[in-house]
PDB file as gemmi writes it, atoms N, CA and C in Angstrom:
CRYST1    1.000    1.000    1.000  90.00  90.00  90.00 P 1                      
ATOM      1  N   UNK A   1     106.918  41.076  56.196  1.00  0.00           N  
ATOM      2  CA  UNK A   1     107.600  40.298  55.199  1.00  0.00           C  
ATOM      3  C   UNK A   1     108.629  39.360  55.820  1.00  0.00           C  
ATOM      4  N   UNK A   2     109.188  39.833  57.176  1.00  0.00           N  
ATOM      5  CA  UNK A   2     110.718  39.015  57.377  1.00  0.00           C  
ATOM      6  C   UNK A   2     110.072  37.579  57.851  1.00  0.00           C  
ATOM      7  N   UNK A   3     108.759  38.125  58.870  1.00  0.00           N  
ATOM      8  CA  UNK A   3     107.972  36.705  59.312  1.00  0.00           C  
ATOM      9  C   UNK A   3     107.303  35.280  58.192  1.00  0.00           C  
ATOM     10  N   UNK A   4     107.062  35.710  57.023  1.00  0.00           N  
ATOM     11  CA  UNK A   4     106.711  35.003  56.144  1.00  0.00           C  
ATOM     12  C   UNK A   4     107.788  34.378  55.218  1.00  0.00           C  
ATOM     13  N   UNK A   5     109.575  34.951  55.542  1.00  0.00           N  
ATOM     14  CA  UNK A   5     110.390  33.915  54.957  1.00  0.00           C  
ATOM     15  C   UNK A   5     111.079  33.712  55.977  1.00  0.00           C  
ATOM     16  N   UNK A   6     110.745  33.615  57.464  1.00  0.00           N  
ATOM     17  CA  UNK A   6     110.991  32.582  58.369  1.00  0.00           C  
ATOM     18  C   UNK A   6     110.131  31.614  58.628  1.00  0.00           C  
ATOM     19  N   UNK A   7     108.705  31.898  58.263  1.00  0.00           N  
ATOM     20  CA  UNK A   7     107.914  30.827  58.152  1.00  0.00           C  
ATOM     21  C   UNK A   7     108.279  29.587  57.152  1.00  0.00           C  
ATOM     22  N   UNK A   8     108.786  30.629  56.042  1.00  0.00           N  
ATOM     23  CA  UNK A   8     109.045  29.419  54.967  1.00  0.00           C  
ATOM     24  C   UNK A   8     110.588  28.814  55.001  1.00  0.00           C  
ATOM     25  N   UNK A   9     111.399  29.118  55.792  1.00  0.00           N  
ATOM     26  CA  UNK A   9     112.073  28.674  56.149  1.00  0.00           C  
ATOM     27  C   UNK A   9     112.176  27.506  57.160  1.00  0.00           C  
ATOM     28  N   UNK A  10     111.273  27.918  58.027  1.00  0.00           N  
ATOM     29  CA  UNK A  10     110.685  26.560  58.967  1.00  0.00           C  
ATOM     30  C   UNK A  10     109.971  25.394  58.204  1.00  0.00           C  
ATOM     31  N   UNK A  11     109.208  25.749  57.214  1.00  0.00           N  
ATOM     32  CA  UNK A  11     108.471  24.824  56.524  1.00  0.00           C  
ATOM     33  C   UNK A  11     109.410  23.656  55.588  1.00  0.00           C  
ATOM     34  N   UNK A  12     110.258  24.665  54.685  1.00  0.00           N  
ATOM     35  CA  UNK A  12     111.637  23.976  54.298  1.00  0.00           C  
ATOM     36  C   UNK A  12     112.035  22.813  55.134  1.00  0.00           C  
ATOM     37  N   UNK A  13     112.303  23.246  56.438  1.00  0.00           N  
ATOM     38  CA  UNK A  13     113.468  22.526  57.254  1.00  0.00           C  
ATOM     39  C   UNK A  13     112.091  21.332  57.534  1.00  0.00           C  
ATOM     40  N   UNK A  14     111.388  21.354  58.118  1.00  0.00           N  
ATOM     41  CA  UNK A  14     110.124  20.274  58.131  1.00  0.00           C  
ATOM     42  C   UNK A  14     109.989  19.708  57.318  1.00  0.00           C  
ATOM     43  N   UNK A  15     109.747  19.882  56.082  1.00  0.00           N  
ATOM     44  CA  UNK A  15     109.305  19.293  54.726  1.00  0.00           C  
ATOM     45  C   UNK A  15     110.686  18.231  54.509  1.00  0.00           C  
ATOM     46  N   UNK A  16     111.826  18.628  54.635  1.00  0.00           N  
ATOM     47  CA  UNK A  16     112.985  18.181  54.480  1.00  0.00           C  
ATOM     48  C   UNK A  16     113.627  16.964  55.723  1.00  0.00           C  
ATOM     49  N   UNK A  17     113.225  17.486  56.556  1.00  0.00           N  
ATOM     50  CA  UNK A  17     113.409  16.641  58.071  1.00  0.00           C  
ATOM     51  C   UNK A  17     112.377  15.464  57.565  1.00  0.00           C  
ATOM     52  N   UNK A  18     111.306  15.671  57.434  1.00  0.00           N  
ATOM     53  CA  UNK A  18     110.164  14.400  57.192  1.00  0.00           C  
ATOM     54  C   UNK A  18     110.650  13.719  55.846  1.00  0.00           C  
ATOM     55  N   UNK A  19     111.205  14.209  55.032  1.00  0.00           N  
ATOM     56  CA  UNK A  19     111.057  13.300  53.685  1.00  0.00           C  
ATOM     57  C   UNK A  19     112.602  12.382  53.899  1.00  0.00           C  
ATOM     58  N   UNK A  20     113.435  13.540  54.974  1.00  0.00           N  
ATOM     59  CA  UNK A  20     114.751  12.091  55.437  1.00  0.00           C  
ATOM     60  C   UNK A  20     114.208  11.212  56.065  1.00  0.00           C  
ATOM     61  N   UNK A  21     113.175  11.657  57.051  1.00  0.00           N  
ATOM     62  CA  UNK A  21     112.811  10.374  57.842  1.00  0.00           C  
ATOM     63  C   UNK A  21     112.207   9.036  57.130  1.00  0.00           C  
ATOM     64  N   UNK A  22     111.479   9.865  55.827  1.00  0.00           N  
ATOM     65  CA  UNK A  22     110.593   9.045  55.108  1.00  0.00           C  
ATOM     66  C   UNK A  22     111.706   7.976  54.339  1.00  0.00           C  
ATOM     67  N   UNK A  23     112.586   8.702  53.978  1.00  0.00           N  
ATOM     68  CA  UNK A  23     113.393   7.712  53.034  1.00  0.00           C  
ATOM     69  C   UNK A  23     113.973   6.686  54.147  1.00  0.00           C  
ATOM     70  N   UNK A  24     114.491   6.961  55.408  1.00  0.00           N  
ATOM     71  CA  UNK A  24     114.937   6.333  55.835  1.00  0.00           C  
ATOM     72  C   UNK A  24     114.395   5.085  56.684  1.00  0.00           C  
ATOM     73  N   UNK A  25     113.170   4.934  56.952  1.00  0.00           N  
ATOM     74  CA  UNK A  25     111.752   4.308  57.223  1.00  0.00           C  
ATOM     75  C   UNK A  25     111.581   3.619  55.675  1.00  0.00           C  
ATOM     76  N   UNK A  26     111.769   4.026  54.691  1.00  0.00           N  
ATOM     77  CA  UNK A  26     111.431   3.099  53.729  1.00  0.00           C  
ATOM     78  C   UNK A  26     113.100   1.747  53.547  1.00  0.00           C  
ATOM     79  N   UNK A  27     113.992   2.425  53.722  1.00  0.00           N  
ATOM     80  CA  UNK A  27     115.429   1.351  53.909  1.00  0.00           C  
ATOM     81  C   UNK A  27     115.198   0.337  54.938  1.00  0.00           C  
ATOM     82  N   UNK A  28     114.420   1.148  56.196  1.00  0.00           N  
ATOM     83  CA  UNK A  28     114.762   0.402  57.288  1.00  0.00           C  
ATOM     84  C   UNK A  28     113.131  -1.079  56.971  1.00  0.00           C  
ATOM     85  N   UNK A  29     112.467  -0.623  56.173  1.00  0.00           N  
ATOM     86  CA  UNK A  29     111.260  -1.630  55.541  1.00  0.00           C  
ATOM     87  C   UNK A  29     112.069  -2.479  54.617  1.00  0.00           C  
ATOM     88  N   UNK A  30     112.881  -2.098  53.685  1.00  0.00           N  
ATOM     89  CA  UNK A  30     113.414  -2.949  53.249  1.00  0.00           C  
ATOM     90  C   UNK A  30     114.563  -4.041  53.558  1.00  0.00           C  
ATOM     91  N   UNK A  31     115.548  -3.499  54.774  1.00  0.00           N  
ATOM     92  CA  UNK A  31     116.204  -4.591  55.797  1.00  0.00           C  
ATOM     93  C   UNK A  31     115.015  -5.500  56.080  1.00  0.00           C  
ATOM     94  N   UNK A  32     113.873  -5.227  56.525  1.00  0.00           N  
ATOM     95  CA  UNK A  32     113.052  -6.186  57.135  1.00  0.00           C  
ATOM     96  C   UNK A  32     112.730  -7.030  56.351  1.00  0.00           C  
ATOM     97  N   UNK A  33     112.554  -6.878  54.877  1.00  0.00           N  
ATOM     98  CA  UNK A  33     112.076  -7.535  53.923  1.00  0.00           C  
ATOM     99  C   UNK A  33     113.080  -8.617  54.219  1.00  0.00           C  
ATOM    100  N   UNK A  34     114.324  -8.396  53.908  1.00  0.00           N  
ATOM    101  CA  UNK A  34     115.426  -8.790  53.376  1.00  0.00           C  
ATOM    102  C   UNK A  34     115.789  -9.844  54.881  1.00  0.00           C  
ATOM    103  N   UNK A  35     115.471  -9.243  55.965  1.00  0.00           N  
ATOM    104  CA  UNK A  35     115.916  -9.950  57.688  1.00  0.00           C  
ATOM    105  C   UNK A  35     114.879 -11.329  57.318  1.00  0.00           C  
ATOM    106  N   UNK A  36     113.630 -11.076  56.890  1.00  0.00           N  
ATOM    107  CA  UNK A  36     112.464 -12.114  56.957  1.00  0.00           C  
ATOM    108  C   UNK A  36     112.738 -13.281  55.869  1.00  0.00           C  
ATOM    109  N   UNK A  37     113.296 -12.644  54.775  1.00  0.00           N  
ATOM    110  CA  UNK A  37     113.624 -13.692  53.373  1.00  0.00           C  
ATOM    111  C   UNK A  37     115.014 -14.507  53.993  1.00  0.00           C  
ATOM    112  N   UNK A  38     116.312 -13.956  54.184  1.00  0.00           N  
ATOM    113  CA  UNK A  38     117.012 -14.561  55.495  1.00  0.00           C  
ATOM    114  C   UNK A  38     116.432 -15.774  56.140  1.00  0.00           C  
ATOM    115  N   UNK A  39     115.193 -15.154  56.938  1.00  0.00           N  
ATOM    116  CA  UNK A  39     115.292 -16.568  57.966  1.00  0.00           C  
ATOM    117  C   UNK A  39     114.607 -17.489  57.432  1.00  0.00           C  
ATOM    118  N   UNK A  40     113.938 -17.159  56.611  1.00  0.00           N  
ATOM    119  CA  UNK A  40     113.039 -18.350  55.574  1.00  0.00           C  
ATOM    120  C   UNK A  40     114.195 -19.230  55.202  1.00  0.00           C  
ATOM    121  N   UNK A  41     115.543 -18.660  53.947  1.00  0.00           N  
ATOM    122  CA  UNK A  41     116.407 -19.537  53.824  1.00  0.00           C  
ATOM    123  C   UNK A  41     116.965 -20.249  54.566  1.00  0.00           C  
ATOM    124  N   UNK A  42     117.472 -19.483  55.756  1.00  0.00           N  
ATOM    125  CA  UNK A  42     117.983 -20.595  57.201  1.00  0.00           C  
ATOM    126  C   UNK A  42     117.213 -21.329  57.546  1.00  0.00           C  
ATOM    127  N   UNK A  43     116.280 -21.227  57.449  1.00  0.00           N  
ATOM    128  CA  UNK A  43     115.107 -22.310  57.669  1.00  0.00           C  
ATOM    129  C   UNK A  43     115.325 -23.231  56.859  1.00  0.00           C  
ATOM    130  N   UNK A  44     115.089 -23.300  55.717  1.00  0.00           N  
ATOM    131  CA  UNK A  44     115.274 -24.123  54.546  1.00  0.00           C  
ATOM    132  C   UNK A  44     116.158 -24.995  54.368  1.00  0.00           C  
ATOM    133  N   UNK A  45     117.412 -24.287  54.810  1.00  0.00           N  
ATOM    134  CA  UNK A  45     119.083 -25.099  54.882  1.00  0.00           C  
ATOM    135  C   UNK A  45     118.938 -25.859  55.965  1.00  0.00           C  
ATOM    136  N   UNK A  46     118.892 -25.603  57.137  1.00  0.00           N  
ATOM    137  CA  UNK A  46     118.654 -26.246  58.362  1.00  0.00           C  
ATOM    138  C   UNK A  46     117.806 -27.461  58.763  1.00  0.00           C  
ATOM    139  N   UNK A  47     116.605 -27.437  58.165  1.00  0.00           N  
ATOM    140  CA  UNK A  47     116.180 -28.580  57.563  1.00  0.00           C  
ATOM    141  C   UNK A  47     116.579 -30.265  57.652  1.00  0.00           C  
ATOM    142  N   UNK A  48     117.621 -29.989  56.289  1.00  0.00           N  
ATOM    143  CA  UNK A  48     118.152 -31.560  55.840  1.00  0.00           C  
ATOM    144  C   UNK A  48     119.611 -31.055  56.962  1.00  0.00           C  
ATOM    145  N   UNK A  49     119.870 -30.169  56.649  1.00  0.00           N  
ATOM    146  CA  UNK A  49     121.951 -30.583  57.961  1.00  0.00           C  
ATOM    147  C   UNK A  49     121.642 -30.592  59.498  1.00  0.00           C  
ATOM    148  N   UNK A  50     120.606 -29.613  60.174  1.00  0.00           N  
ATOM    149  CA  UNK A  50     120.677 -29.697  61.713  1.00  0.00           C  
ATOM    150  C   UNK A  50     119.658 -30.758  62.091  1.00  0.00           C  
ATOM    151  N   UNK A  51     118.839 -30.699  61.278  1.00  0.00           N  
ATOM    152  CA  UNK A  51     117.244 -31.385  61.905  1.00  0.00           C  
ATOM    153  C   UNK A  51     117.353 -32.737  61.563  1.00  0.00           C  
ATOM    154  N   UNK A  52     118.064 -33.349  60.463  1.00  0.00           N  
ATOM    155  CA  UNK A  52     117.464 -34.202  59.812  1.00  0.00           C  
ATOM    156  C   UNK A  52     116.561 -34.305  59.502  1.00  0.00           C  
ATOM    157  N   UNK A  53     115.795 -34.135  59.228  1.00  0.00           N  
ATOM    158  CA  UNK A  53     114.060 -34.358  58.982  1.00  0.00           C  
ATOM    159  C   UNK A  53     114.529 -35.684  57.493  1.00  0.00           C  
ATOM    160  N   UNK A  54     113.761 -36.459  57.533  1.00  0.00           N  
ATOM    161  CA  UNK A  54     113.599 -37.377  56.432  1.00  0.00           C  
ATOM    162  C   UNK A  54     112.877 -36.819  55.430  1.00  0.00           C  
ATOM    163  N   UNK A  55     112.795 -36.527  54.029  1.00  0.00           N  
ATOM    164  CA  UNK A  55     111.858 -36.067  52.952  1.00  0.00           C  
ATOM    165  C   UNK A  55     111.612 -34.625  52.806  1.00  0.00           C  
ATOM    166  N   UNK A  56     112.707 -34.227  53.367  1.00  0.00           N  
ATOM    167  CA  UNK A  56     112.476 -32.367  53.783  1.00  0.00           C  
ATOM    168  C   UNK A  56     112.690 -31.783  52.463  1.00  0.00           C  
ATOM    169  N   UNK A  57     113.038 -32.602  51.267  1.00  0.00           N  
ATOM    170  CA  UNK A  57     113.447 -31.751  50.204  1.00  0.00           C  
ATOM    171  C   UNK A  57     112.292 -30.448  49.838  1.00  0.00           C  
ATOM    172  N   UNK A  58     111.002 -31.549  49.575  1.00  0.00           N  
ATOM    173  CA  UNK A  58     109.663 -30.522  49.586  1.00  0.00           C  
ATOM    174  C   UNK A  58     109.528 -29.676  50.411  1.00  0.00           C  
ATOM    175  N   UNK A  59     109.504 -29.666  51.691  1.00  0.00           N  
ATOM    176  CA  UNK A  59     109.604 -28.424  52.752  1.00  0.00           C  
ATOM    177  C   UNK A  59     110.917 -27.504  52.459  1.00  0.00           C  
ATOM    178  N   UNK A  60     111.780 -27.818  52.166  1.00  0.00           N  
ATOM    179  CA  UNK A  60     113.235 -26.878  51.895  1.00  0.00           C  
ATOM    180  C   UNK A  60     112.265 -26.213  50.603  1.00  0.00           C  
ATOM    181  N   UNK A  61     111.955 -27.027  49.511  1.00  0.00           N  
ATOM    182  CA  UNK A  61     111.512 -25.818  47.996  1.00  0.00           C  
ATOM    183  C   UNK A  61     110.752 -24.973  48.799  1.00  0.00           C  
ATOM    184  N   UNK A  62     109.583 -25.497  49.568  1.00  0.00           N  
ATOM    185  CA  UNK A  62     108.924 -24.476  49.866  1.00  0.00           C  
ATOM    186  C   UNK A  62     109.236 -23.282  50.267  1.00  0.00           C  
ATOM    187  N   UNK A  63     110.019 -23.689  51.591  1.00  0.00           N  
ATOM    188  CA  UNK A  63     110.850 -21.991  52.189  1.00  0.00           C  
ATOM    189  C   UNK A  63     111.590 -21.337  51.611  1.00  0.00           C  
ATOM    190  N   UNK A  64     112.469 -22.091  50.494  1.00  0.00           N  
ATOM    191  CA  UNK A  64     113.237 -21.414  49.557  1.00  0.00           C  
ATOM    192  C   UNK A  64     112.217 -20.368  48.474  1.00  0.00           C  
ATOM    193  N   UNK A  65     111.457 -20.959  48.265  1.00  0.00           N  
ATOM    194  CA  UNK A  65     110.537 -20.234  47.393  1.00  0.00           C  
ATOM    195  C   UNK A  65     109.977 -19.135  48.245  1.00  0.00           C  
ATOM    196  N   UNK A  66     109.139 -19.361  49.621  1.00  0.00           N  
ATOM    197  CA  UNK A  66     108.802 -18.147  50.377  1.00  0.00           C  
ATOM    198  C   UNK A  66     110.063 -16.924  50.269  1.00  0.00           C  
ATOM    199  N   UNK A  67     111.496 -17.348  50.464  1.00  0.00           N  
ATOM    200  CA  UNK A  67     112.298 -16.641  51.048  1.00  0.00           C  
ATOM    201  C   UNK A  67     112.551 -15.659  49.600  1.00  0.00           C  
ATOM    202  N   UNK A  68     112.471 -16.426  48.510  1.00  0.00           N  
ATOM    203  CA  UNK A  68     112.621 -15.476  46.941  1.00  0.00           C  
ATOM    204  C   UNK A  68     111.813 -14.493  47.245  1.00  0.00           C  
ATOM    205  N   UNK A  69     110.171 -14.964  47.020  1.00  0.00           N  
ATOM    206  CA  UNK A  69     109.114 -14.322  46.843  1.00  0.00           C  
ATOM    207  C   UNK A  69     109.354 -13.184  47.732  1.00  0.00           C  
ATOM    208  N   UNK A  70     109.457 -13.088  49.119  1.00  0.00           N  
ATOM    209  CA  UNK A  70     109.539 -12.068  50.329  1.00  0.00           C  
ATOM    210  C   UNK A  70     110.405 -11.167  49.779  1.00  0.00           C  
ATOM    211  N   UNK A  71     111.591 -11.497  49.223  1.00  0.00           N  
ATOM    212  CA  UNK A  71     112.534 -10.880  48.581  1.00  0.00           C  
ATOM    213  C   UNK A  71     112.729 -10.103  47.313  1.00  0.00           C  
ATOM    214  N   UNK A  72     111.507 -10.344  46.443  1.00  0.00           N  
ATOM    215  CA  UNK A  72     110.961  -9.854  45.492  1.00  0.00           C  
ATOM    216  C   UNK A  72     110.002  -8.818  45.799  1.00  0.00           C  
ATOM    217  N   UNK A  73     109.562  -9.083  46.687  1.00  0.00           N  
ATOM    218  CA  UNK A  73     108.495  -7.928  47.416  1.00  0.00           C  
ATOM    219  C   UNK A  73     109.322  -7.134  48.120  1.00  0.00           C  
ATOM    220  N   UNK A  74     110.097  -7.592  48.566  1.00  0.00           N  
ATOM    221  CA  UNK A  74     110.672  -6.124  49.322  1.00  0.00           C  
ATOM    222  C   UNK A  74     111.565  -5.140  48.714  1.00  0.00           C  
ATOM    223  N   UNK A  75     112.219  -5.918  47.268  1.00  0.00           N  
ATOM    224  CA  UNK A  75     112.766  -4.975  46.173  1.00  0.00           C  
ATOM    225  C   UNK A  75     111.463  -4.071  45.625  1.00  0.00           C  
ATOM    226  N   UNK A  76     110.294  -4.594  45.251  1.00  0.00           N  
ATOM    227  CA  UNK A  76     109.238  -4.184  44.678  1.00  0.00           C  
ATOM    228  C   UNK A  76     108.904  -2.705  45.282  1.00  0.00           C  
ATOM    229  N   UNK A  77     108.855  -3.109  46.474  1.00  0.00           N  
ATOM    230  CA  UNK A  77     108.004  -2.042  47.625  1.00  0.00           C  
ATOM    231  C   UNK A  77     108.816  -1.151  47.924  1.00  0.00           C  
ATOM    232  N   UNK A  78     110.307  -1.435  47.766  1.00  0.00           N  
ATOM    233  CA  UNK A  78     111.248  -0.357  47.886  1.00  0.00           C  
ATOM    234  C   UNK A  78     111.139   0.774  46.684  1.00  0.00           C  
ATOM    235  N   UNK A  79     111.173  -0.320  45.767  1.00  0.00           N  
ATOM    236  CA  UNK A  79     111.478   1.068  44.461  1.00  0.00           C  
ATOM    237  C   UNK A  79     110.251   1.755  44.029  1.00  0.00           C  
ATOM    238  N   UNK A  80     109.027   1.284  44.532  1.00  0.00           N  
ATOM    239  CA  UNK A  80     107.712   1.613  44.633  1.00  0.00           C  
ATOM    240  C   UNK A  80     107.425   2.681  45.314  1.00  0.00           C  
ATOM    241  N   UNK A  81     108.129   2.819  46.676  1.00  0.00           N  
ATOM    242  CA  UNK A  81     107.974   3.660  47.433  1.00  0.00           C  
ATOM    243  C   UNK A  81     109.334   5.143  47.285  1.00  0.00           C  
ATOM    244  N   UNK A  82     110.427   4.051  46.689  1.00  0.00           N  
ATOM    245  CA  UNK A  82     111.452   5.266  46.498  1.00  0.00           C  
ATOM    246  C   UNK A  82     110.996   6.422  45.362  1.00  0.00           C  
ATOM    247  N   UNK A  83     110.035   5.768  44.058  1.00  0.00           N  
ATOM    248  CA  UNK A  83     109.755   6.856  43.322  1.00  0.00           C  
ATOM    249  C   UNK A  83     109.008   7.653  44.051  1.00  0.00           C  
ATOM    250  N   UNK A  84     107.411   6.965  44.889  1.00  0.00           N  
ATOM    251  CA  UNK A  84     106.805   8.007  45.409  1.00  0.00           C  
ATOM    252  C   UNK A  84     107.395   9.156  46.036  1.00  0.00           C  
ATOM    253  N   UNK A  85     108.537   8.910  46.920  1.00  0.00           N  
ATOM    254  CA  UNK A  85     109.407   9.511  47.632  1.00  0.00           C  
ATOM    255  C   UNK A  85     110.242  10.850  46.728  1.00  0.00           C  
ATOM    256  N   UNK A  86     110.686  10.440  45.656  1.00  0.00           N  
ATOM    257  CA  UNK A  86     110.784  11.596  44.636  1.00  0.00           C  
ATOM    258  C   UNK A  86     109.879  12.348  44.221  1.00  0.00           C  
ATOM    259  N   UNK A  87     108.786  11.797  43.892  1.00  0.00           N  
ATOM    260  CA  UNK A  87     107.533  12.405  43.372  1.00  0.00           C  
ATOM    261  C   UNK A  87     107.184  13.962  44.434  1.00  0.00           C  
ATOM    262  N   UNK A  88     106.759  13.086  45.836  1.00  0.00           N  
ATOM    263  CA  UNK A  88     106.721  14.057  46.642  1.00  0.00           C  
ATOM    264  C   UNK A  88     108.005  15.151  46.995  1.00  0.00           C  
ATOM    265  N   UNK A  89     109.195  14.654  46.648  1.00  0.00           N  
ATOM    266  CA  UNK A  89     110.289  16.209  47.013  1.00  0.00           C  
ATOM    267  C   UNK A  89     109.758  17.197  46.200  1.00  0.00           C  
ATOM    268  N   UNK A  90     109.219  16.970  45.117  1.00  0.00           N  
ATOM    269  CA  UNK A  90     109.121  18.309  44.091  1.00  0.00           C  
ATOM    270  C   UNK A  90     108.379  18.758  44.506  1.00  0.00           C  
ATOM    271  N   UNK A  91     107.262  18.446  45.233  1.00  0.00           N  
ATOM    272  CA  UNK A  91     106.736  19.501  45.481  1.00  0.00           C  
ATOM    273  C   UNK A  91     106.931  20.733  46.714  1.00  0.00           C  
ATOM    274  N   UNK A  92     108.260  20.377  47.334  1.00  0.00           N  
ATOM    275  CA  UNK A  92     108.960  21.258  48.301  1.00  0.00           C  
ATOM    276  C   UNK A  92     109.640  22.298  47.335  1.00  0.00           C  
ATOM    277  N   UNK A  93     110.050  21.692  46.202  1.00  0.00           N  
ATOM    278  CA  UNK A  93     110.162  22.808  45.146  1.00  0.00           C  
ATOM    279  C   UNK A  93     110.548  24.209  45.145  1.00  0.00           C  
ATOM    280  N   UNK A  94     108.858  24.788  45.365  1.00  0.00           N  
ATOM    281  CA  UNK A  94     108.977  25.906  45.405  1.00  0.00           C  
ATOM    282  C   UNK A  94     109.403  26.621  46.395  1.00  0.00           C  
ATOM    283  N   UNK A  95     108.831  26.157  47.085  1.00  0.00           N  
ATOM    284  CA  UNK A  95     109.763  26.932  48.626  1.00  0.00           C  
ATOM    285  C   UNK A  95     110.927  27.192  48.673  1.00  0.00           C  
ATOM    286  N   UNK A  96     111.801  26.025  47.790  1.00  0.00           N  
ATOM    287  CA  UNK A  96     113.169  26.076  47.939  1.00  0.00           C  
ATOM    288  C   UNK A  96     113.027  27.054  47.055  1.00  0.00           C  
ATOM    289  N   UNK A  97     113.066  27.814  46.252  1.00  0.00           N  
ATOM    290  CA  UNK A  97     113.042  28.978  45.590  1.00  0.00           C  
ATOM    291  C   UNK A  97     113.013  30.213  46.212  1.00  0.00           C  
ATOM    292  N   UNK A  98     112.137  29.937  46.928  1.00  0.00           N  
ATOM    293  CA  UNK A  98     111.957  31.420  48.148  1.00  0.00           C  
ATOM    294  C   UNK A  98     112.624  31.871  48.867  1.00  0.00           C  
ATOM    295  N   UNK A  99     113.392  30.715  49.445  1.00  0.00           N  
ATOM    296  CA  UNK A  99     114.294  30.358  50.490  1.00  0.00           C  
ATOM    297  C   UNK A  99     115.790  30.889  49.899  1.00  0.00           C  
ATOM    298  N   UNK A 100     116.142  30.387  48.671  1.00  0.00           N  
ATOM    299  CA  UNK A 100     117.560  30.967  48.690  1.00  0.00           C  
ATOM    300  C   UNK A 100     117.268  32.134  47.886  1.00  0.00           C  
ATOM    301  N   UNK A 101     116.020  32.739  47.579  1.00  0.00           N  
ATOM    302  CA  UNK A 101     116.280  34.368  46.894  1.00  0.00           C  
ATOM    303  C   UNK A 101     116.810  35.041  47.654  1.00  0.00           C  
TER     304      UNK A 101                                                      
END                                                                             
């Protein structure tokens, strides 16, 4: 018996170790979102003040628009992935039951 609630005690601490990593792999996806929509806008601004470019207005909407869109997706994919991320704790659930009887 003592081996089967140290097993599940190990399993706990695993199940729990992976789903921090998981959440934290999903933040560090969403900086990226957020690093990539960033350089789209600097792009965009930079444009008409460093480059001059003549007629850049159309190229500025464009990147401005990429840099939304990227940015919309990476809110999307966050909270997409943060429910999954709940979904799956419950089912550590039970263990946690075992664990503090």
């Amino acid at each position: 018996m003592d081996d089967s609630k140290t097993i599940n005690k190990d399993l706990i601490l695993r199940e729990r170790l992976a789903l921090q990593r998981t959440v934290l792999a999903n933040q560090s996806t969403f900086l990226a979102f957020l690093r990539t929509a960033m350089y789209f806008l600097i792009a965009g601004l930079s444009l008409r003040n460093l480059l001059k470019i003549e007629n850049s207005f159309f190229t500025e909407i464009v990147l401005f628009s990429i840099a939304f869109v990227i940015f919309i997706l990476g809110i999307i994919n966050y909270f997409k992935h943060k429910k999954s991320i709940l979904e799956d704790q419950k089912h550590i659930g039970n263990y946690q039951l075992e664990y503090y009887q």
